[in-house]
C-alpha positions in Angstrom: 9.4 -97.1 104.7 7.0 -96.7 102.2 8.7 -94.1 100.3 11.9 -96.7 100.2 9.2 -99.1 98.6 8.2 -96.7 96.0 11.5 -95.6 95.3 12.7 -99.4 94.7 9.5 -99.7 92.8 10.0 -96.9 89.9 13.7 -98.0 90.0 12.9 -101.6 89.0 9.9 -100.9 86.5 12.6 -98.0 85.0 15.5 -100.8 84.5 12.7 -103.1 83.0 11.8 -100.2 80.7 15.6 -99.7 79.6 16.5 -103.1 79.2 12.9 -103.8 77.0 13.7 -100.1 74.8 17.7 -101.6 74.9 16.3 -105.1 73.5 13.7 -103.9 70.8 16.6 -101.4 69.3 19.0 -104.6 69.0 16.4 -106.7 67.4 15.7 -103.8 65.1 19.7 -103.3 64.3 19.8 -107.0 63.7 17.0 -106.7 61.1 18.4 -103.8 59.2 22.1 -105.8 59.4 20.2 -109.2 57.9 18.3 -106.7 55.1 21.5 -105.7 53.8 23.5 -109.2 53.8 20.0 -110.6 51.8 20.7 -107.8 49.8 24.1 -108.2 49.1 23.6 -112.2 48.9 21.3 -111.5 45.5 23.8 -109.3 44.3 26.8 -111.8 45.1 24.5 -114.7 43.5 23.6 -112.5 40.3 27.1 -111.8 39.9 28.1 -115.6 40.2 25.9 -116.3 37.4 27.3 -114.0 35.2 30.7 -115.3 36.1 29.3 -119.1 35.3 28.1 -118.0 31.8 31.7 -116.9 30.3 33.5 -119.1 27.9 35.8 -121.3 29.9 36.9 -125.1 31.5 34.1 -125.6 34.3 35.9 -128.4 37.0 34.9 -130.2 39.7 34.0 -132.9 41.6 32.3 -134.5 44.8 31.6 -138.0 46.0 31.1 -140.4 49.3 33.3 -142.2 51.2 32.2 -144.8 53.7 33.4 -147.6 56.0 34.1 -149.4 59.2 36.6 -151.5 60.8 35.9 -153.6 64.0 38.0 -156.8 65.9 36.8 -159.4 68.4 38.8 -161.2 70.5 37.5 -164.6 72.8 34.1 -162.5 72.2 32.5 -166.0 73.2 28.7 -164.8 72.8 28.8 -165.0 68.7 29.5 -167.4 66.7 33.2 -166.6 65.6 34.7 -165.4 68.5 38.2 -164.1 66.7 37.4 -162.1 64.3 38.2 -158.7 62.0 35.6 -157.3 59.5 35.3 -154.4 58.0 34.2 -152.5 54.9 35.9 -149.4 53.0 34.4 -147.9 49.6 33.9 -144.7 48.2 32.5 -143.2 44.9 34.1 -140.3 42.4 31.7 -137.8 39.9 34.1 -135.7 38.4 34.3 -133.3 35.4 36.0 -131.3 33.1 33.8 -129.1 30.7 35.1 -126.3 28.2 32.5 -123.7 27.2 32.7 -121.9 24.2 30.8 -119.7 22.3 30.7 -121.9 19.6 31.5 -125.1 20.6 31.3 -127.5 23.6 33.8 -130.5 25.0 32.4 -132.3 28.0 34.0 -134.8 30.1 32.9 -137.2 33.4 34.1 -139.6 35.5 32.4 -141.7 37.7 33.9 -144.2 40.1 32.5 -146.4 42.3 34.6 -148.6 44.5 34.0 -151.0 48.1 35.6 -154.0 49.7 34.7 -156.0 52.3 36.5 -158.4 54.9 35.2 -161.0 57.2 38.2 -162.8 58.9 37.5 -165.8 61.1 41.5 -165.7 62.8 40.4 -169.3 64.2 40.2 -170.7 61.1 43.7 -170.5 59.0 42.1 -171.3 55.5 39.6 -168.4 56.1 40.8 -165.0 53.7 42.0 -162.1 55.7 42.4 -159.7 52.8 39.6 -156.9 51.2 37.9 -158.4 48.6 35.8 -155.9 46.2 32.5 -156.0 46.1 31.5 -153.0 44.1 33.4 -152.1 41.3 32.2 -149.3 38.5 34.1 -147.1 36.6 32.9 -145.1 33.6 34.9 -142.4 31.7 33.4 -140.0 29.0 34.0 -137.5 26.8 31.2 -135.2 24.2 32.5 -132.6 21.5 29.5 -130.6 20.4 29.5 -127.5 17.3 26.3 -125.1 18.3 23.9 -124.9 15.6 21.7 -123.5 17.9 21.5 -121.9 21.8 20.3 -125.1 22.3 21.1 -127.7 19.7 24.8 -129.2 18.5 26.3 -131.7 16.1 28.2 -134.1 18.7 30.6 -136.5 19.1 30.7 -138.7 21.9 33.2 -141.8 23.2 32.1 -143.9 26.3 34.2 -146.3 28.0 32.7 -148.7 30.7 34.3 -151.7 32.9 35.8 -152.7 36.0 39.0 -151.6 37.6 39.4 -154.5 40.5 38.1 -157.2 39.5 38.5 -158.3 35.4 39.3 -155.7 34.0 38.1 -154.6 30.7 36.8 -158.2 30.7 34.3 -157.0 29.7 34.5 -153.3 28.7 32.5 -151.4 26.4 33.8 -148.4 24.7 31.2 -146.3 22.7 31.5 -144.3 19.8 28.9 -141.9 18.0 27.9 -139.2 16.1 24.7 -137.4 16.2 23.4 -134.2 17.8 23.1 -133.2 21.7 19.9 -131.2 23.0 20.4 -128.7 26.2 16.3 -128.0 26.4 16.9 -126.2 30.4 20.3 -125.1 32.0 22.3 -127.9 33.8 20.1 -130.9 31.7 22.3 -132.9 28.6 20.9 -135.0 26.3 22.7 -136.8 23.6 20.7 -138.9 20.6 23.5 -140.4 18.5 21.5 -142.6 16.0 24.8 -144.0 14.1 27.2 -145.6 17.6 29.4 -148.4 17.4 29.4 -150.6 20.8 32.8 -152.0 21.0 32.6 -154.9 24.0 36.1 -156.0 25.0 36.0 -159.9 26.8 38.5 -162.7 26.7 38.1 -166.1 25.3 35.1 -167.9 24.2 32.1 -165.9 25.0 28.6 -164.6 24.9 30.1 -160.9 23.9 29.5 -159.1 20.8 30.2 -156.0 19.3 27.4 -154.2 17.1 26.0 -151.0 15.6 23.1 -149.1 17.2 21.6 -145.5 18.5 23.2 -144.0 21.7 21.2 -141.6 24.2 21.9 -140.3 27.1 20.9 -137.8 29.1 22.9 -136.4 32.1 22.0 -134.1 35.0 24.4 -132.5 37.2 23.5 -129.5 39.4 24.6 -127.1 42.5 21.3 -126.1 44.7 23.2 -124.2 47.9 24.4 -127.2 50.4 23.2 -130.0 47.8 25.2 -131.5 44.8 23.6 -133.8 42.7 23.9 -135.8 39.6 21.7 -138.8 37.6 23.1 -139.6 34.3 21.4 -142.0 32.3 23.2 -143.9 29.3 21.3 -146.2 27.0 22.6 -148.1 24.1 19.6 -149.7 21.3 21.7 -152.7 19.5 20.3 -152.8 15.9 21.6 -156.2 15.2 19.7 -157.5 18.4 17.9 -156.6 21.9 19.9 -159.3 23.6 23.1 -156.6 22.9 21.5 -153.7 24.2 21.8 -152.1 27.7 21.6 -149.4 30.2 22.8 -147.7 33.3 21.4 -145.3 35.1 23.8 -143.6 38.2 22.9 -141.4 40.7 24.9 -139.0 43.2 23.7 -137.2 46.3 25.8 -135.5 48.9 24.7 -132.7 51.3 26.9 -130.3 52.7 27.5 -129.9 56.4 30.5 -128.0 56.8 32.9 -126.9 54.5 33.6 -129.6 52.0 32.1 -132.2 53.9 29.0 -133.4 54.2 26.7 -136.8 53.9 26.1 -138.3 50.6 24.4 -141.4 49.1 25.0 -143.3 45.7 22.5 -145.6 43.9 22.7 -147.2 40.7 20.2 -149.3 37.9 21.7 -151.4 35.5 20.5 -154.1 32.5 22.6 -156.3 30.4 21.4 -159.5 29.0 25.0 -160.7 28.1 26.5 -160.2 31.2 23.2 -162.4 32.7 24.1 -164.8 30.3 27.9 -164.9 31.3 27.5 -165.3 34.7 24.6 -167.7 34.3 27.4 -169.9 31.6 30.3 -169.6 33.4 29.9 -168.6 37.3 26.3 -170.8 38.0 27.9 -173.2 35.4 24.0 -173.3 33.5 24.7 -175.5 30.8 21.8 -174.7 29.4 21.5 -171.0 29.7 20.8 -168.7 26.1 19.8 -165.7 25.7 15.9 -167.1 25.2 15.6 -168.4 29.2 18.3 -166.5 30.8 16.9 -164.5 33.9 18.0 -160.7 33.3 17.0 -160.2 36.9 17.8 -155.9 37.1 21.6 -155.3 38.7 21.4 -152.7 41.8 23.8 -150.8 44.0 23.7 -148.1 46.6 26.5 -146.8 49.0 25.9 -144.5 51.8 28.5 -142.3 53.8 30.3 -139.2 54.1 29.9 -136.8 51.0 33.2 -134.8 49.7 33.0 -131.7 47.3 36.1 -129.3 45.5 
């Protein structure tokens, strides 16, 4: 009996010694396996940036996309009982850049779009259709001739409005001449001290056109899973302060799997003309100039689902 014991005893401590010798190999394989992909991931990366610096169009693009749709029906607890709601929006940071050796063209698109519905199906006069809420769309495009690796005389055209809701009414198109300054790798900044800022409204209005310096400074970049851009676009008015403006935009998205991810947008905006418009002719302030008008600073921010190609 007590041999059996000793026998089962060596036996057991024996399979505890294989399966420890059988488990400290593996983990050692598995160490020498994830040397090699690191080491082949460095040599992938390095050879990506190499393949990023030659002369060629550079395109792409990546955004959010958000929304929700819900119905009630004889949902007696809440105030209206019958109803459909629901929101849909999403936002678009494209480009399309050419690289030369010499030269530079550079050109972006940002879109930001969202409607909304809140349908009380009791009441017939109530709307049942989307109606937009936020509405941004900016197109651009910079020529640049290198003087230096990182200096260039430029050329730039900017175009801002609306797309759903008045169109071009007002719009603003931008155009300039100056120089563009790339002091790091992914970072643009344009100083055009000679612009024209062309704004587009119908009818009587508190719109004007006038000459002035243009900067902006845009950064778009690719850190692994992450995309992310903040442009910045400022334009001085010589002729007055009241017809200057900015807007700064933002774009986050993360990555989860393949080209999808989560993103979120945000966006910072001044104009003391449109304040004064919509002080004139939407509060219907009489009374309103461009002396007492509140400026109060325009915001947005959209959250969802991020998209990348």
């Amino acid at each position: 009996m007590n041999r059996k014991l000793l026998f089962l005893a060596v036996l057991l401590c024996s399979m505890m010694t294989v399966n420890a010798q059988t488990k400290d190999e593996l983990e050692t394989q598995k160490a020498e396996k994830q040397a090699e992909a690191d080491k082949y991931k460095k040599e992938a990366d390095a050879l990506q940036k190499q393949i990023d610096a030659l002369p060629g169009w550079r395109v792409g693009a990546f955004g959010t996309i958000g929304g929700s749709l819900s119905n009630f029906t004889n949902w007696y607890s809440q105030g209206k009982p019958n109803n459909t709601s629901g929101n849909i929006g999403f936002t678009i940071n494209g480009h399309a850049n050419l690289i030369q050796e010499k030269f530079f063209w550079r050109n972006s698109l940002t879109t930001n779009l969202n409607w909304v519905k809140l349908d009380d199906r009791d009441d017939p006069a109530d709307d049942s259709s989307f109606s937009p809420t936020t509405d941004v769309f900016s197109v651009s495009s910079l020529y640049g001739r290198n003087i230096t690796k990182t200096l260039a005389a430029s050329g730039l055209m900017e175009y801002r409005t609306t797309l759903l809701d008045n169109f071009n009414d007002p719009g603003y198109l931008d155009l300039g001449i100056g120089a563009t300054w790339t002091p790091i790798e992914n970072l643009i900044v344009v100083i055009h001290p000679l612009n024209y800022n062309f704004v587009f409204s119908s009818g009587d209005s508190v719109f004007e056109s006038s000459l002035g310096a243009k900067i902006v400074a845009d950064y778009t970049r690719q850190i692994g899973a992450i995309n992310l851009k903040s442009n910045l676009s400022m334009f001085q008015s010589y002729k007055s302060s009241n017809y200057s403006n900015w807007t700064w935009n933002n774009s986050f998205g993360y990555t989860l799997w393949k080209m999808i991810g989560v993103g979120f947008d945000f966006g910072l905006r001044s104009n003391k003309q449109e304040a004064l418009d919509y002080a004139l002719n939407t509060l219907g302030d009489t009374n309103a100039t461009f002396d007492n008008v509140n400026n109060d600073l325009q915001t947005y921010y959209t959250v969802g689902l991020s998209y990348k190609f």
